[in-house]
C-alpha positions as CSV (number, residue, x, y, z in Angstrom):
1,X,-49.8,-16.8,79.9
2,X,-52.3,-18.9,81.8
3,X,-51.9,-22.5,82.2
4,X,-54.5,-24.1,80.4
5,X,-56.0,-27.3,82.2
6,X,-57.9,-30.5,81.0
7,X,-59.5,-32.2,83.5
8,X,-60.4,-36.1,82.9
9,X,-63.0,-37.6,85.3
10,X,-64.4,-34.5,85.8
11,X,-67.3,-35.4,88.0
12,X,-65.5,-38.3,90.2
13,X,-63.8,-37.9,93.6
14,X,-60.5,-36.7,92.2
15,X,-62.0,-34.8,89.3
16,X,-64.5,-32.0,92.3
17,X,-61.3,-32.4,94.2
18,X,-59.1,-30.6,91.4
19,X,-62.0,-28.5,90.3
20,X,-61.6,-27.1,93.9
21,X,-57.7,-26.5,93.7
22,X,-58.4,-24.1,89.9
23,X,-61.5,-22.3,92.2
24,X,-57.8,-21.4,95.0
25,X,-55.1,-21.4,92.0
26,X,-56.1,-17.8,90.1
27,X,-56.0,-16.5,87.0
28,X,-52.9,-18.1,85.9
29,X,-54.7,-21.4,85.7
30,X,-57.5,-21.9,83.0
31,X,-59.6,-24.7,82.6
32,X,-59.5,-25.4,79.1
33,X,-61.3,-28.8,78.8
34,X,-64.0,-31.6,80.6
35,X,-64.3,-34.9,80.5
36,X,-66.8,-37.3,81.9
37,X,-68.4,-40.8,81.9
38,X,-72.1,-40.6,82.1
39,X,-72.8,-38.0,85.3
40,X,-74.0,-35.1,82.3
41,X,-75.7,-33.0,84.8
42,X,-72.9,-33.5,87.2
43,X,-70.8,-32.3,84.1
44,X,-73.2,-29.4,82.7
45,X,-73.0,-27.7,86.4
46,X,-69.2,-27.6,86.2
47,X,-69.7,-26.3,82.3
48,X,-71.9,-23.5,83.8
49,X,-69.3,-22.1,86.5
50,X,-66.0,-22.7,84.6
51,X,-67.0,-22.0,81.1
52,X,-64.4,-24.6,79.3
53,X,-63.7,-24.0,75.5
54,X,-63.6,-27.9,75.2
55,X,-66.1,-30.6,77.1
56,X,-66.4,-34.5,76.5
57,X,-68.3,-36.9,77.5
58,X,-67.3,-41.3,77.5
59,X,-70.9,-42.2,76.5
60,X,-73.1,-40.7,73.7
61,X,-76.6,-41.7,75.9
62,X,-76.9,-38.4,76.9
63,X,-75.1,-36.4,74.4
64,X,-78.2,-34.5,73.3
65,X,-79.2,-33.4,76.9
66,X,-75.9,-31.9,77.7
67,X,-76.0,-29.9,74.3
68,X,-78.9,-28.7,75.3
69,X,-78.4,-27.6,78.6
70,X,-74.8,-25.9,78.2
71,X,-75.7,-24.7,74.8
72,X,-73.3,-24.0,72.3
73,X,-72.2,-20.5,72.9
74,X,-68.4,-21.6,72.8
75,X,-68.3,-24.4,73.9
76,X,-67.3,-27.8,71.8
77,X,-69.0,-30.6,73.1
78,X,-68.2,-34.6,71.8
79,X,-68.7,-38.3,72.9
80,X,-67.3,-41.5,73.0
81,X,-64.0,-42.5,73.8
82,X,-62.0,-40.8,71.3
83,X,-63.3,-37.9,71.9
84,X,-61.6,-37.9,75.7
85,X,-58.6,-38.6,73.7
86,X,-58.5,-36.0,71.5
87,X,-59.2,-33.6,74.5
88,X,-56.3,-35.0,76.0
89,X,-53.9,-34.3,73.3
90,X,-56.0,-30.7,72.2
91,X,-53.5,-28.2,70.8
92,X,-54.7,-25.6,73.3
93,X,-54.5,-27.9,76.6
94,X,-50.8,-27.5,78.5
95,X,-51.4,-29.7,81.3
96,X,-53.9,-33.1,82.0
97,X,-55.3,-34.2,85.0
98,X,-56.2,-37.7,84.5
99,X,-58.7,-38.7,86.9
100,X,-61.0,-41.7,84.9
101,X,-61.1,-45.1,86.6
102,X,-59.8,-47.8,85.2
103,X,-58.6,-49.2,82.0
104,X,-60.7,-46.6,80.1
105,X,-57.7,-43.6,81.1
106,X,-54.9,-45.4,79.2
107,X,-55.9,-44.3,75.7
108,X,-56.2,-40.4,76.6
109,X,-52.8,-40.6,78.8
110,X,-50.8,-42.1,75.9
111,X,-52.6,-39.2,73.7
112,X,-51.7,-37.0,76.6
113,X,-47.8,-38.4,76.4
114,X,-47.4,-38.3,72.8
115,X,-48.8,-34.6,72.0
116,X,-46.0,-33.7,74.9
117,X,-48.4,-32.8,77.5
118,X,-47.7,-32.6,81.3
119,X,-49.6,-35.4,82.8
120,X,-50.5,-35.4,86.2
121,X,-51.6,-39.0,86.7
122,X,-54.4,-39.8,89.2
123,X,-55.2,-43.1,87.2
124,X,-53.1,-45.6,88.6
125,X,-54.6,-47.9,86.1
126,X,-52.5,-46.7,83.4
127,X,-49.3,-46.9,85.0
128,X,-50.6,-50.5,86.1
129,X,-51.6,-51.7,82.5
130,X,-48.7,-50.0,80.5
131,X,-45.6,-48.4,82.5
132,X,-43.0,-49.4,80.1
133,X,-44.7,-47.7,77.5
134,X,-46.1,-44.6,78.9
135,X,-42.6,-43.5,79.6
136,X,-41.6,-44.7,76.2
137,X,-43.7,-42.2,75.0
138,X,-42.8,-39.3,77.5
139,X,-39.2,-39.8,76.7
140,X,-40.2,-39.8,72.9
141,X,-41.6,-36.2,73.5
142,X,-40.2,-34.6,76.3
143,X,-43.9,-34.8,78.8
144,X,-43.6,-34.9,81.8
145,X,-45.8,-37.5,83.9
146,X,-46.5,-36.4,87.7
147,X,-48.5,-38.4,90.0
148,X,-51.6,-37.3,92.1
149,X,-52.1,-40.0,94.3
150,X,-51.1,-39.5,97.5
151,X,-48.5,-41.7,97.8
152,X,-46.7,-41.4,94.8
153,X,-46.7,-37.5,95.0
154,X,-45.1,-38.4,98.5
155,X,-43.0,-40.2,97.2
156,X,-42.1,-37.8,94.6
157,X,-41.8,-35.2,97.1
158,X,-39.7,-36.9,99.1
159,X,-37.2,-37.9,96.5
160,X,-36.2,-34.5,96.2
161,X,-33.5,-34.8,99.2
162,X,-31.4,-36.7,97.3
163,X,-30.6,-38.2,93.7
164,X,-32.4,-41.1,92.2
165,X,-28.7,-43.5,92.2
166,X,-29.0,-42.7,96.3
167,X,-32.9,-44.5,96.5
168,X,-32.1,-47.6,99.0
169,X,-36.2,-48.4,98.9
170,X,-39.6,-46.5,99.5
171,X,-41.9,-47.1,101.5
172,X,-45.6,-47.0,100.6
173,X,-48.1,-46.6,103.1
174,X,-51.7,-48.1,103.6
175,X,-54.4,-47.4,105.8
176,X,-55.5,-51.1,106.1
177,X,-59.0,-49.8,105.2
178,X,-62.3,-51.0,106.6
179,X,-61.1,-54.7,107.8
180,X,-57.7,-54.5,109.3
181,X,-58.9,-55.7,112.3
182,X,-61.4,-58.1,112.0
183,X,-61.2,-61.4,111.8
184,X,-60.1,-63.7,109.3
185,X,-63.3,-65.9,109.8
186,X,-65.1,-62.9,109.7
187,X,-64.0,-61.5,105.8
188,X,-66.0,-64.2,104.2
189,X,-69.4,-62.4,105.1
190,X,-68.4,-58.9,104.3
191,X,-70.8,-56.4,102.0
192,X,-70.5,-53.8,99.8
193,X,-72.2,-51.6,101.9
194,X,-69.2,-52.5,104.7
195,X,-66.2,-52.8,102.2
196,X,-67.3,-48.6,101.3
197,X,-67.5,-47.5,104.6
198,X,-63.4,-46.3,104.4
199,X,-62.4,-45.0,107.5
200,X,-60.3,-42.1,106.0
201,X,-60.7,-41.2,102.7
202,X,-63.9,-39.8,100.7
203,X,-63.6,-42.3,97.1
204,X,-65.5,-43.6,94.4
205,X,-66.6,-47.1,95.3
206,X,-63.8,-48.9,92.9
207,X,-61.0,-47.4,94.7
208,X,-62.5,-48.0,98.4
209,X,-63.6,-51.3,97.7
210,X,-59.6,-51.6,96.3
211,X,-58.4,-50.4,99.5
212,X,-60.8,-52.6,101.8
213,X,-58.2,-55.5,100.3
214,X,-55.6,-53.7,99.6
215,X,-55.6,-54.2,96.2
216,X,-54.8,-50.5,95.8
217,X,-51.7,-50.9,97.4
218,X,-50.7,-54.0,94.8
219,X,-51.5,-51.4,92.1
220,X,-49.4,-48.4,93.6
221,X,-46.3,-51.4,94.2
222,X,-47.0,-51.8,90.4
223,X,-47.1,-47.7,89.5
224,X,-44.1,-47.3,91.6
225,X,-41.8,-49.7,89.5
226,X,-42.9,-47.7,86.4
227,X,-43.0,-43.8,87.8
228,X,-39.9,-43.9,89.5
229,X,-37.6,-46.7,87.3
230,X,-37.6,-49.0,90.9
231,X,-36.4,-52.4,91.2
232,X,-39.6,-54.6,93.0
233,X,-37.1,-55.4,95.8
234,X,-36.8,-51.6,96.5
235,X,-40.6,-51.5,97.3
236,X,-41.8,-51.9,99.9
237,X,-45.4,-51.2,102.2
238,X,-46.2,-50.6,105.5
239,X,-49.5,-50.4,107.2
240,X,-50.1,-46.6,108.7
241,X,-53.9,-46.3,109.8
242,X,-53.6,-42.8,110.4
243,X,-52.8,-42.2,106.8
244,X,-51.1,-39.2,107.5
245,X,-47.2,-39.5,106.7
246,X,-48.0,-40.5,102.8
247,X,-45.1,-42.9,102.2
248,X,-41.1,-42.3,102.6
249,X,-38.4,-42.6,100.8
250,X,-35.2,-44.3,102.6
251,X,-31.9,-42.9,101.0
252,X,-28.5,-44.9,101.4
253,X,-26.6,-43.2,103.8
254,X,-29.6,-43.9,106.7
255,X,-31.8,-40.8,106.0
256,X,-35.6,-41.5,105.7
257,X,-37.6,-38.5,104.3
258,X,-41.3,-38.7,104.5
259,X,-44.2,-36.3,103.5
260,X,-47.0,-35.5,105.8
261,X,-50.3,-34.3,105.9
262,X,-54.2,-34.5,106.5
263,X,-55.7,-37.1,104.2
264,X,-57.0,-34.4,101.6
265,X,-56.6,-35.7,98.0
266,X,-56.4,-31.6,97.1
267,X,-53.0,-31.2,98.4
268,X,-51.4,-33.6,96.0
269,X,-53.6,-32.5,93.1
270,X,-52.6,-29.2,93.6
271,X,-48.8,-30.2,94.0
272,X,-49.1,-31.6,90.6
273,X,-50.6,-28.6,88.8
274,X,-48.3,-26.1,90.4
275,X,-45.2,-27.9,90.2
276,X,-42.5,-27.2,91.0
277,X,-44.2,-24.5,93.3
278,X,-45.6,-24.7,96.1
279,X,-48.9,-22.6,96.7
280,X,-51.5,-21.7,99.4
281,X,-53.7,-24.9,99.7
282,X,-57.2,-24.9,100.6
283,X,-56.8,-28.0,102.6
284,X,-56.4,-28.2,106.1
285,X,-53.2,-28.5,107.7
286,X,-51.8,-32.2,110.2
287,X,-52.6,-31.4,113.4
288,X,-49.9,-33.6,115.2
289,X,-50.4,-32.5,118.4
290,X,-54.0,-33.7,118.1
291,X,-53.4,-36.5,116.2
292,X,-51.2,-37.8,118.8
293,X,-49.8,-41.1,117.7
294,X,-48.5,-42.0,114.3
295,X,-48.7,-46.1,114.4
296,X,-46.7,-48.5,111.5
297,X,-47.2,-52.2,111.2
298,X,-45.9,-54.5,108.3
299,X,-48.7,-55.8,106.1
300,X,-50.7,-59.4,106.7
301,X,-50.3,-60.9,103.4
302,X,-52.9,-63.8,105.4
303,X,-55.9,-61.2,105.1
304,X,-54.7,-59.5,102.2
305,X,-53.3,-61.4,99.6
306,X,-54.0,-59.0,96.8
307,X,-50.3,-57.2,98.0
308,X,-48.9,-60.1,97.2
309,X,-49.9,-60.6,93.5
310,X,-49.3,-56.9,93.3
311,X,-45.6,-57.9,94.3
312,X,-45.6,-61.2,91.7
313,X,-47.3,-58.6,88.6
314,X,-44.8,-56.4,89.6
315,X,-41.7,-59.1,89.4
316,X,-43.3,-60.3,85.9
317,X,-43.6,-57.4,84.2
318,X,-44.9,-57.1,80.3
319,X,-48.8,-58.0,80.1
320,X,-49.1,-59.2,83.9
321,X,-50.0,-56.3,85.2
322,X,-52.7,-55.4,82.3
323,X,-53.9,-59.1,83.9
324,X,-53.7,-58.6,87.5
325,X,-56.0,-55.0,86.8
326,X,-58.6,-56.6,84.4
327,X,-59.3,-59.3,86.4
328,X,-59.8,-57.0,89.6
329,X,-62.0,-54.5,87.9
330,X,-64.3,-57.7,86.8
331,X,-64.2,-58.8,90.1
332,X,-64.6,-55.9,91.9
333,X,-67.8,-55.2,89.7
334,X,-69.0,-58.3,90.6
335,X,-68.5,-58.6,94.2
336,X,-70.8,-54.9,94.3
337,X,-73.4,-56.4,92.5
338,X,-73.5,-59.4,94.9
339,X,-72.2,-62.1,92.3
340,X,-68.8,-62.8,93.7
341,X,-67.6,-62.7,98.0
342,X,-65.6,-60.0,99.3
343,X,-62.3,-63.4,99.9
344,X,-63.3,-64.2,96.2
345,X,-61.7,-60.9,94.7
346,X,-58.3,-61.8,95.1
347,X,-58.5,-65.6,94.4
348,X,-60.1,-65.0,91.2
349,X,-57.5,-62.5,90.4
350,X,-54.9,-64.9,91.2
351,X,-56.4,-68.2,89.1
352,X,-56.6,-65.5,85.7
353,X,-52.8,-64.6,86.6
354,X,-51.8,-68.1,87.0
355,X,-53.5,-68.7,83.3
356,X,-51.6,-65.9,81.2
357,X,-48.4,-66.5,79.6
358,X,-46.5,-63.1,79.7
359,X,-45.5,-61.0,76.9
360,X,-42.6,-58.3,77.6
361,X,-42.3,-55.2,76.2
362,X,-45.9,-55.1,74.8
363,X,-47.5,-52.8,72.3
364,X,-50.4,-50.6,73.3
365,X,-52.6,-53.5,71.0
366,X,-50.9,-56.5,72.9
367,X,-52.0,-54.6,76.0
368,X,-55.3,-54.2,74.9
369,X,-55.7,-57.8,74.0
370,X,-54.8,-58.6,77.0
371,X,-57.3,-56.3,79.0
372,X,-59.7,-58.0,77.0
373,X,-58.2,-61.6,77.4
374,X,-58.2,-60.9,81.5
375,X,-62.3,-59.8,81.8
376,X,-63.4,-62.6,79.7
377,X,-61.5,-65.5,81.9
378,X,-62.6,-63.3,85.1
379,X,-66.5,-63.6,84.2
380,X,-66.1,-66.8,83.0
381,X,-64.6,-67.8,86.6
382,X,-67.9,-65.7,88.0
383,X,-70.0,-67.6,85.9
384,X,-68.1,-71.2,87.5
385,X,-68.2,-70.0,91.3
């Protein structure tokens, strides 16, 4: 029987990337269900070529234009939010890719988790916001959470030489982005149109603007603690520009195993789906030879602080890290509409952290509150800058 796919942030970087792996994985692998934001024609092309049975979309503004391009010869199409979530935990769906950005993926990957899906997690949001009880709920059901980014699916790979008890720390990798090299006096000025230009990865402009200060990396510290049941001071990150060994895992008798490949978001993505096989890829292969050198370089917490709070969310635990992402995705929002410095994303990230009081073990509602509590003290710090 085929292995019927739901793919979540269809039309996004990730989302054409995994639509590319089921055009390579055969006919064992059915897409079974859509989901998007607002891109509807984006959405109503990938309708037309892969025929779901299932389609959402986030936002009801152009409901009635995809209905009436895709028709309704089979095809169920919804809106709003919990719509996503219902595709999510659809009684014909086996496996979710959850690729939206943001806060917006927690509600479908709990739905995802508590209908005993397999969810292969590209939203490192979730993990952020509500670790503790995403694998509350996957232990509750028996799903299974895999990760797509590259570095925890390296990390996951990697982990396979030995047993979890035998984990003396991991090692996350980070290209350093745009800005790793120019200086300090220099960061104050920097645009939006510089902060996207990433030097190896193809990503919407939340994530690359993330990885310009490495506040992707102060996620992933966060996601690790959660997907792999980590102590903080087993985490660690090292700067690797070439971004082709993916992280590594360093076990206790000396071994360090890392995974390595071309920066191709398709090889973990397919990893995921096909686990725990291992197919033909469509990706491209690391050329070492040509490659040459493979550099490493500890982090400058001086030009990019955001690791660090990634480290302190990460040590507090409960609602901080639901804090520590709201407040970015405010000020990441702002600083590409030109209201807020590139320097000023992390500072105001920081002064809403240093305002919460943290609540441990928090309810999906707490959590929530929180999200909310975090954007409206990071656009009221906008509003004072």
């Amino acid at each position: 029987m085929a292995r019927r796919v739901a793919i979540l942030g269809s039309t996004g970087s990730i989302g054409t990337s995994a639509l590319d792996v089921m055009r390579h994985l055969g006919s064992d692998f059915e897409l079974a269900g859509l989901a998007a934001n607002t891109h509807w024609e984006a959405l109503a092309a990938q309708v037309a070529e892969f025929h779901p049975r299932r389609v959402a979309l986030s936002s009801g503004e152009h409901l009635a234009s995809l209905i009436e391009r895709v028709g309704t010869n089979g095809v169920a199409v919804a809106c709003g939010p919990q719509a996503v979530a219902d595709l999510a935990a659809d009684g014909e769906v086996d496996t979710v890719l959850n690729a939206i950005v943001g806060a917006s993926g927690l509600a479908p990957a709990l739905a995802a988790l508590r209908a005993g899906k397999t969810l292969c997690l590209a939203n490192k949001e979730c993990m952020v916001m509500a670790g503790e009880l995403l694998n509350r709920a996957a232990a509750e059901t028996g799903a299974a959470i895999l990760p797509v980014d590259s570095e925890h699916s390296a990390i996951f790979q990697a982990m396979q030489a030995g047993r979890p008890a035998e984990v003396r720390r991991v090692w996350i990798t980070a290209s350093g982005g745009p800005f790793r090299t120019l200086p300090l006096e220099a960061l104050d000025g920097v645009t939006p149109e510089q902060a996207l230009q990433h030097p190896n990865w193809a990503m919407g402009p939340k994530i690359t603007v993330d990885s310009a200060t490495m506040m992707n990396k102060a996620l992933e510290v966060i996601e690790a603690k959660w997907l792999f049941h980590l102590d903080v001071c087993q985490i660690r990150v090292l700067v690797h520009p070439q971004s082709i060994v993916h992280s590594l895992v360093e076990f206790r008798d000396g071994s360090t195993i890392a995974q390595l490949g071309a920066p191709d978001m398709r090889v973990p993505i397919q990893y995921a789906l096909t686990y725990p096989e291992r197919r033909t890829s469509p990706a491209p292969t690391a050329d070492l030879a040509a490659i040459g050198r493979l550099d490493f370089s500890q982090p400058d917490l001086a030009r990019f602080p955001a690791l660090g709070l990634g480290f302190r969310a990460a040590q507090a635990g409960g609602t901080m890290g639901a804090v520590l992402n709201a407040a970015n995705e405010v000020a990441v929002q702002a600083f590409l509409g030109r209201r807020l410095r590139f320097t000023d994303i992390p500072r105001l990230v920081a002064d809403v952290m240093d305002r919460h009081q943290v609540a441990d073990h928090p309810t999906l509602e707490r959590i929530n509150d929180t999200d909310r509590w975090a954007r409206e003290e990071a656009e009221a710090w906008i509003m004072r800058s």
